[in-house]
Structure formats: C-alpha cells, structure tokens
PAZAPA-4460 file (N, C-alpha, C; in steps of 0.05 Angstrom, whole numbers, plus 32768, in hexadecimal, padded with zeros to 4 digits):
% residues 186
    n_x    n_y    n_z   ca_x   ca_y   ca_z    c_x    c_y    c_z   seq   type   mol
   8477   8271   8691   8488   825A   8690   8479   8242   869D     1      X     A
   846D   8248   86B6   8458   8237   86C6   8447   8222   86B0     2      X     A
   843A   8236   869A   8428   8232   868D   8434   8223   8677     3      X     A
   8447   822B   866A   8455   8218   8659   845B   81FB   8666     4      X     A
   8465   81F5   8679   846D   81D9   8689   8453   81D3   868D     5      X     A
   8449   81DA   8695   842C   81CF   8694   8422   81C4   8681     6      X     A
   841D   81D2   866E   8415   81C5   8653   841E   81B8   8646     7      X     A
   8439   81AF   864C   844C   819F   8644   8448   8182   864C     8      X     A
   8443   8186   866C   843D   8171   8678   8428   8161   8673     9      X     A
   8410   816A   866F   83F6   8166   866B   83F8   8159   864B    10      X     A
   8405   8163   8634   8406   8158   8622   8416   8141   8621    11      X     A
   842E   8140   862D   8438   8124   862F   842B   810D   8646    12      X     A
   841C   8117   8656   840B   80FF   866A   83F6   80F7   8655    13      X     A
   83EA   810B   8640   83DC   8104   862D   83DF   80EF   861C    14      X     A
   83F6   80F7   8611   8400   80E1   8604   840D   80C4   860D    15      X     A
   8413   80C3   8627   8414   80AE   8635   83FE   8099   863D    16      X     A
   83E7   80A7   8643   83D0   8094   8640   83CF   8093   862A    17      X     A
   83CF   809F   8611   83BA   808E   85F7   83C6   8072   85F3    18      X     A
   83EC   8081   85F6   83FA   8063   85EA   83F3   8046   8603    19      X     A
   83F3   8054   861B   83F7   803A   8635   83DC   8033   8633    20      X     A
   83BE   803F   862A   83A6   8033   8629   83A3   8026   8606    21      X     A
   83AF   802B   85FC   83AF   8019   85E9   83BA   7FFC   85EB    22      X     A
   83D0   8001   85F7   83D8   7FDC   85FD   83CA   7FD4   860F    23      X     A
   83C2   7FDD   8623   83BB   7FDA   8638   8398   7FC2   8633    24      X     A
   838C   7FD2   861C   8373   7FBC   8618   8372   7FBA   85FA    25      X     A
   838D   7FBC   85EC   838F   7FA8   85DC   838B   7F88   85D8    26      X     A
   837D   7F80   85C7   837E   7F60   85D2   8394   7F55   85C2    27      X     A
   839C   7F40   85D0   83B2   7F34   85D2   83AD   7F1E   85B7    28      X     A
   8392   7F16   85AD   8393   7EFC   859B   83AA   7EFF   8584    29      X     A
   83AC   7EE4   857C   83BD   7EDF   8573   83AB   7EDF   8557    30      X     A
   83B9   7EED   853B   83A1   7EF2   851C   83A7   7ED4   851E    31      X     A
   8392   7ED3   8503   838E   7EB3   84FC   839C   7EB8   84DF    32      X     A
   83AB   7E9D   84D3   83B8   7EA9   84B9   83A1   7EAE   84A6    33      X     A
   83AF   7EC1   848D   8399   7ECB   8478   8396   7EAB   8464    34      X     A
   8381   7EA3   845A   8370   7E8C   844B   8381   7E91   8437    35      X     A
   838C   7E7A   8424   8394   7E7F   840F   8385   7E81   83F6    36      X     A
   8381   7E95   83EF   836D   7E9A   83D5   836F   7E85   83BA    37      X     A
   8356   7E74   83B0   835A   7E6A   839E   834D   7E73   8382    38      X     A
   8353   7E6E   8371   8346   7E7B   8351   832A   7E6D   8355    39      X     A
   8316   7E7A   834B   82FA   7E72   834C   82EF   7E7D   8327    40      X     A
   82F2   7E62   8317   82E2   7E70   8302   82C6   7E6C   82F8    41      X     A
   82BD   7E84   82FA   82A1   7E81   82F3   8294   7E8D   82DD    42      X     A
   8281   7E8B   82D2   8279   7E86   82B2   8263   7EA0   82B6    43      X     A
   825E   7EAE   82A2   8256   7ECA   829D   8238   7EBB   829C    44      X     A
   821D   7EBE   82A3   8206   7EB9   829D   81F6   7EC8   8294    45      X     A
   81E8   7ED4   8284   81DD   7EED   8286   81BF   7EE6   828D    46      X     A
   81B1   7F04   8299   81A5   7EFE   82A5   817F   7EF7   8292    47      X     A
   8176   7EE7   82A7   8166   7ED9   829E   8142   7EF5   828D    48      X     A
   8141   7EFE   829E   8134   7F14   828A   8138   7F17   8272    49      X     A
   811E   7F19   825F   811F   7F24   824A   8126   7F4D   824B    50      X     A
   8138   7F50   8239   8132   7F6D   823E   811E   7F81   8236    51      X     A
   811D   7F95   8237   80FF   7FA6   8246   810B   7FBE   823E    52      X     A
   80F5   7FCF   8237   80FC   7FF1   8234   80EA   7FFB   824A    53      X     A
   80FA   8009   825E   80E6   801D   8272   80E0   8036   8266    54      X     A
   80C4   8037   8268   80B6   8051   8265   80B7   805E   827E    55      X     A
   80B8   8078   8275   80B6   808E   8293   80B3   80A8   828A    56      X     A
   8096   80AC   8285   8089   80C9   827D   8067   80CA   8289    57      X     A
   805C   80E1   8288   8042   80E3   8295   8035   80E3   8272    58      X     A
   8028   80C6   827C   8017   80C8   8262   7FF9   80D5   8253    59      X     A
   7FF3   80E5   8265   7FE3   80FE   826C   7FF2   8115   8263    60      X     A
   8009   8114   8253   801B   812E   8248   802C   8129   8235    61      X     A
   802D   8110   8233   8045   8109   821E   803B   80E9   820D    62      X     A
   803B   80ED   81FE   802F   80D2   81ED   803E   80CD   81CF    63      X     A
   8058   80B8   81D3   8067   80B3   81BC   8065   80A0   81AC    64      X     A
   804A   8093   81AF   8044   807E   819E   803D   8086   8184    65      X     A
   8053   8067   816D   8055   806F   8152   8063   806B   8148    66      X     A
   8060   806B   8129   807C   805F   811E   808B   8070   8119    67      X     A
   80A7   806E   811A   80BD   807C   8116   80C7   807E   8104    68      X     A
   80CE   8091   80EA   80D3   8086   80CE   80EA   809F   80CC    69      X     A
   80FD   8092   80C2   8118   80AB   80BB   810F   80C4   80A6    70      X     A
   8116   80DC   80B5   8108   80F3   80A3   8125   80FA   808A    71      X     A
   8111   80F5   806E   8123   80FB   8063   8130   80E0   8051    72      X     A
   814E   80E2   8045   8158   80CF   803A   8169   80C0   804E    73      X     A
   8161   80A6   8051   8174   8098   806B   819A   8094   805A    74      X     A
   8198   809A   8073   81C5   8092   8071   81BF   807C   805E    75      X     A
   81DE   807B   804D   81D3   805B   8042   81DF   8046   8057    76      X     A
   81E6   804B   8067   81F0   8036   807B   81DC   8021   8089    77      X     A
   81CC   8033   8084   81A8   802F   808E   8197   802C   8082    78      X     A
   8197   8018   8064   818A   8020   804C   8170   8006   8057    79      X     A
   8179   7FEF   8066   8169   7FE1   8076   8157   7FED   8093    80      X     A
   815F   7FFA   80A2   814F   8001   80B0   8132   8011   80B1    81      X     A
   8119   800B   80B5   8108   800D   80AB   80F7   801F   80C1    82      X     A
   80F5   8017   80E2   80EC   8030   80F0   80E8   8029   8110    83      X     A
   80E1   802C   811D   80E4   802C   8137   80C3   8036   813E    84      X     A
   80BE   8019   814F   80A9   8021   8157   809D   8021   817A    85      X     A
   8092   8037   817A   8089   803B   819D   8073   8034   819C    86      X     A
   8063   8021   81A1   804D   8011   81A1   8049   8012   81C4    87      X     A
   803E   802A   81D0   8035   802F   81EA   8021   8035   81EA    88      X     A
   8018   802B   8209   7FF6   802F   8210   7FF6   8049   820E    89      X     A
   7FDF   8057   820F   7FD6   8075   820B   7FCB   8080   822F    90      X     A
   7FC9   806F   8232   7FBD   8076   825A   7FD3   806E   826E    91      X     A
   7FE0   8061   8268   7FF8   8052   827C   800F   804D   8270    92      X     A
   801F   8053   8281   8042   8047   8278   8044   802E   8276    93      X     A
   8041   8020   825F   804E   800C   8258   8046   8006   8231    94      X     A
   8058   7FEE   822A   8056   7FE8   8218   806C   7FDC   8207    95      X     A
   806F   7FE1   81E8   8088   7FD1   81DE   809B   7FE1   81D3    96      X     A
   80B7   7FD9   81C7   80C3   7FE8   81B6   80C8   7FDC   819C    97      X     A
   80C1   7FD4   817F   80CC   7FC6   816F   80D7   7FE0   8159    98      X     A
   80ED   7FCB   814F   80FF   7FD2   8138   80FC   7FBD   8120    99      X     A
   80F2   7FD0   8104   80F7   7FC1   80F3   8109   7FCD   80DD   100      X     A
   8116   7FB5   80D1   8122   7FBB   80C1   8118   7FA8   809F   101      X     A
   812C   7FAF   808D   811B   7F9D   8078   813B   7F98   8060   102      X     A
   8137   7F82   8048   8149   7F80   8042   8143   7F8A   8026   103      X     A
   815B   7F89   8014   814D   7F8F   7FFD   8131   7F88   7FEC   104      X     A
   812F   7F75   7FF6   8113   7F5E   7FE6   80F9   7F6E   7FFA   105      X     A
   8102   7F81   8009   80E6   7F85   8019   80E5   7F6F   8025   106      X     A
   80F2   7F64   8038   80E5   7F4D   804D   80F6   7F5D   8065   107      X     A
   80E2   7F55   8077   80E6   7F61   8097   8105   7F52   809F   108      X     A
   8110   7F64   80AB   813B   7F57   80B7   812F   7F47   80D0   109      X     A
   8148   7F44   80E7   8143   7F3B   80F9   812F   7F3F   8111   110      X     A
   8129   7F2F   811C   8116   7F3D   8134   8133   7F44   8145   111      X     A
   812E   7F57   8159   8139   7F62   816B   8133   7F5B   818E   112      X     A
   8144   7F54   819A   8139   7F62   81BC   8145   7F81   81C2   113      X     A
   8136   7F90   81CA   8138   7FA4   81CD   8134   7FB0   81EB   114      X     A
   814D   7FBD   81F1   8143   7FCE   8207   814A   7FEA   820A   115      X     A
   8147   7FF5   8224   814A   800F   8229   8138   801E   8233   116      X     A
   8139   8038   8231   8127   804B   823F   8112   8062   8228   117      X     A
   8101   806B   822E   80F1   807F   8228   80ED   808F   823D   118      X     A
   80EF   80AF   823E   80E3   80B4   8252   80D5   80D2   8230   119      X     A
   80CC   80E4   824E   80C0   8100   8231   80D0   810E   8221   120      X     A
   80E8   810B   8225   8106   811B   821C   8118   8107   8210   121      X     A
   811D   80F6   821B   812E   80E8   8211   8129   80C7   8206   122      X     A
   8135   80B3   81F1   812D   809B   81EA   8152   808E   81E9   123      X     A
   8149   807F   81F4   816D   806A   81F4   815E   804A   81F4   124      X     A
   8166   8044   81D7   8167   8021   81CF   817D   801B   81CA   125      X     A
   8182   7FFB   81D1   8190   7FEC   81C5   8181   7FCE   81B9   126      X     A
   817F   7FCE   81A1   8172   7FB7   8192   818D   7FA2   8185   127      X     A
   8188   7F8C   819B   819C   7F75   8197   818E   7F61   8182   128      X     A
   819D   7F54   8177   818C   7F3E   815C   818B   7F22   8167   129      X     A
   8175   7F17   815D   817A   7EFE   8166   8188   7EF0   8158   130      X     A
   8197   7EF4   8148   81B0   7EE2   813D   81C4   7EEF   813A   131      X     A
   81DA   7EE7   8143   81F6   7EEF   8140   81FD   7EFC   8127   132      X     A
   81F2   7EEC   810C   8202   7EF3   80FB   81EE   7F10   80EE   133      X     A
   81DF   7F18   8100   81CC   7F37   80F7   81DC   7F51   8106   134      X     A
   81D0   7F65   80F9   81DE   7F77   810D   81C8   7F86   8116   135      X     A
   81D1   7F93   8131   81C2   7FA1   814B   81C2   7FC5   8145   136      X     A
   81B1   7FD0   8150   81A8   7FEF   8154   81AE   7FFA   8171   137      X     A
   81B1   800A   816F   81B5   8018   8186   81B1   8039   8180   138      X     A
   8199   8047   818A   8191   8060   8182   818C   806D   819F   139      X     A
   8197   808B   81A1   8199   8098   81B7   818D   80B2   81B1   140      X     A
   817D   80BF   81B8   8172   80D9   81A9   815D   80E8   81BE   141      X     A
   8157   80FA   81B3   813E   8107   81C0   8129   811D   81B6   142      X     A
   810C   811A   81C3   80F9   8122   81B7   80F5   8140   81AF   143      X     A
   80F1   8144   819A   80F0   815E   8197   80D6   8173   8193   144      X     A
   80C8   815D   819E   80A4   8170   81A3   809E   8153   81C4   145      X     A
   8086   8163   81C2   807C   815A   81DE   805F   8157   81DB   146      X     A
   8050   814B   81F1   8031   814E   81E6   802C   812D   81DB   147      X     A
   8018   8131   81C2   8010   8112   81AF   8024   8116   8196   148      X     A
   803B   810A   8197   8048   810E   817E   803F   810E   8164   149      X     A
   8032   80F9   8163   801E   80F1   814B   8017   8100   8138   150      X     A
   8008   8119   814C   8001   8130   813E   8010   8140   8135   151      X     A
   802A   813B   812C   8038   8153   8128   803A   814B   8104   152      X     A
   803C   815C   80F2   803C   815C   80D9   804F   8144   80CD   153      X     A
   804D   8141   80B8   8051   8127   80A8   806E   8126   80A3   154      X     A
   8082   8141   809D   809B   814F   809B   80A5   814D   80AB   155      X     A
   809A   814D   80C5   80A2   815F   80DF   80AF   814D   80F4   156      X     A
   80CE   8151   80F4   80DC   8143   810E   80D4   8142   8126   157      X     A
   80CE   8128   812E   80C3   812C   814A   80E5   811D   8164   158      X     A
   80F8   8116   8154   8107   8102   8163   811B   810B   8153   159      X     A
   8131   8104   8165   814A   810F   8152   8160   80FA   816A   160      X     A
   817B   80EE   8158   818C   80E5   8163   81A6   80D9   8157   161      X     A
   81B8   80C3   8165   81C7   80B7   8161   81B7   809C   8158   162      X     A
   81C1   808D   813D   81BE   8074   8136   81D5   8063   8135   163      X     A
   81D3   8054   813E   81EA   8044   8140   81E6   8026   8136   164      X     A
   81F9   8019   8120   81F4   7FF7   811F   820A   7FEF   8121   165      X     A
   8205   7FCF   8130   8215   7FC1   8146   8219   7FA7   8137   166      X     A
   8235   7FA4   8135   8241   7F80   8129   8252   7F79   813C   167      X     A
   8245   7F5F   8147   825B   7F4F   815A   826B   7F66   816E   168      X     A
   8253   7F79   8179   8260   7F84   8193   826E   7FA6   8187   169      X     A
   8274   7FA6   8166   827D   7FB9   8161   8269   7FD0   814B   170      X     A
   826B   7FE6   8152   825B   7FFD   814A   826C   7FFE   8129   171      X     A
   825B   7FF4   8114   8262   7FF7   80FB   8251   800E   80EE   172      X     A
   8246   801E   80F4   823A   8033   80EE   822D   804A   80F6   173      X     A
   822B   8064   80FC   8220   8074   8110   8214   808E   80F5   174      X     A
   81FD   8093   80FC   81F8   80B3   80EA   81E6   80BE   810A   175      X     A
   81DC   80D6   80FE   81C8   80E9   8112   81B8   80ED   80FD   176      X     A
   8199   80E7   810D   8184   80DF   80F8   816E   80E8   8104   177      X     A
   8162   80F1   80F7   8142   80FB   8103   8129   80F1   80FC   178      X     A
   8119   80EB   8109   80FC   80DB   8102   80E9   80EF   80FF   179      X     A
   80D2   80E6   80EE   80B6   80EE   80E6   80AB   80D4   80F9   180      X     A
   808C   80D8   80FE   807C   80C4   8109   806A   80BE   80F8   181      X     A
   8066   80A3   8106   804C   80A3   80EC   8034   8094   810C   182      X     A
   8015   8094   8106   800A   8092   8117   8005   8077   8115   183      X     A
   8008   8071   8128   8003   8052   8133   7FE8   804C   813D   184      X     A
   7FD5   8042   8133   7FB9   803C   8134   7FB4   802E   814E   185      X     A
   7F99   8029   814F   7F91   801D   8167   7F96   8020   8184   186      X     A
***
C-alpha cells in the first residue's frame, strides 16, 4: 500500500512540474499579427537551355551508334517517319540524337529538339518540332543486344519499343516497333 501512495505521489509531483515549468519560462511576448497574403502572378518561363540527351554507358562495352530504321513494314501512322539516329563518339560519352522524318515527295519533315536519355539497356526521347503546326515523337524502348550494335545482321532487331506522335500536347498515335541498324560511318 506504502508503495502504491508512493507512486502515486511521485507521479502527480511529476506532473506538477512539467505543467508549473512550462509557464514558468514560457515567454510572455505578445505574436505579431499574421501578413495579409496577396495574389502574386507570375508568367511560366521556360528554361533557357537547349535540350540535351544524357548518355550513360561504358563505352569500352557498349557502342549504339547508327541509324535506326523500323524493321519490317512501318504502322501506317508512321508512313513519314524515317529513323533515329545515335550519332555518338566511339571513345567517350557524348554526342547527338537526330530524328528524321520525310514527306511524301521525299523531302526531309521538321527538324526536332530532342531530348532524353541513353544509357546500355534502355533509350527514352522526346523529339519536340520546331513549329507548332508539326507533330512531335516520343519513343521509349530498350536494347536488345549489347556490345557494337552495328554488327549485328541486316534483319536483326537490335531496339525494340513504344513510338509515340505528339499534336499540340496530345498523343495521336502509339504502335510497338522494332529497329534494324544501319552503320553510321566515320
């Protein structure tokens, strides 16, 4: 019983200081009122960089430079798109990505800015047009040999993916499409 009152006691002197040392060096200031928030509108800029595709593979093991040409009969959705090219150094990570396309007359479509990634597995572009009234690519896929692609037979899928073309922000067309390479000189 000793021990019960006891512990009783001790827990309520406990709780008597936390509350009496809490006021105790509480400070007294008085808040300041809250600022009244005003609307601030500001204008979307985008940013000043051109966009860029990062490479990220050891190029001592993996070498995807080349043109990219649809294996097979293209979607007709895609009866313009003509091939995708990885135009990379052979010693070092860096280099370009272009996309061409062509119209019926055989003349080259829009130029593109293009970005995204390469690494040894995987390829993610988005190719925006420089005019509004063209439409944009967007291809997500991945490699299906490793090594100097180049060398792989004339038939022979080296890339496989999602194709996508883009009007005014909206995806008007999608197939899954697989590339042949062709070798890119020099």
């Amino acid at each position: 019983m000793k021990r019960t009152l006891g512990r009783i006691l001790v827990a309520i002197a406990t709780f008597l200081i936390g509350t009496t040392s809490h006021r105790v060096f509480e400070s007294h200031e008085i808040a300041s009122p809250v600022p009244q928030s005003q609307w601030v509108r500001a204008t979307f800029q985008p940013p000043p960089a051109e966009p860029e595709v990062v490479f990220d593979y050891d190029p001592t093991q993996f070498n995807p430079r080349g043109d990219y040409l649809i294996l097979g009969r293209k979607p007709k959705e895609f009866r313009e798109f003509d091939s995708i090219e990885l135009a990379v150094d052979e010693d070092k990570i860096s280099g370009r990505v272009l996309i061409s396309t062509s119209s019926y007359d055989d003349e080259y479509g829009a130029i593109y800015k293009i970005s995204g990634v390469v690494t040894n597995q995987r390829i993610s572009l988005v190719a925006t047009p420089s005019s509004e009234e063209a439409v944009g690519y967007r291809f997500e896929g991945e490699f299906l040999r490793q090594g100097e692609l180049w060398r792989a037979g004339e038939f022979q899928a080296v890339l496989k993916g999602r194709l996508s073309k883009i009007k005014n922000g909206e995806t008007i067309a999608e197939a899954v499409v697989k590339f042949r390479i062709e070798y890119l000189g020099c």
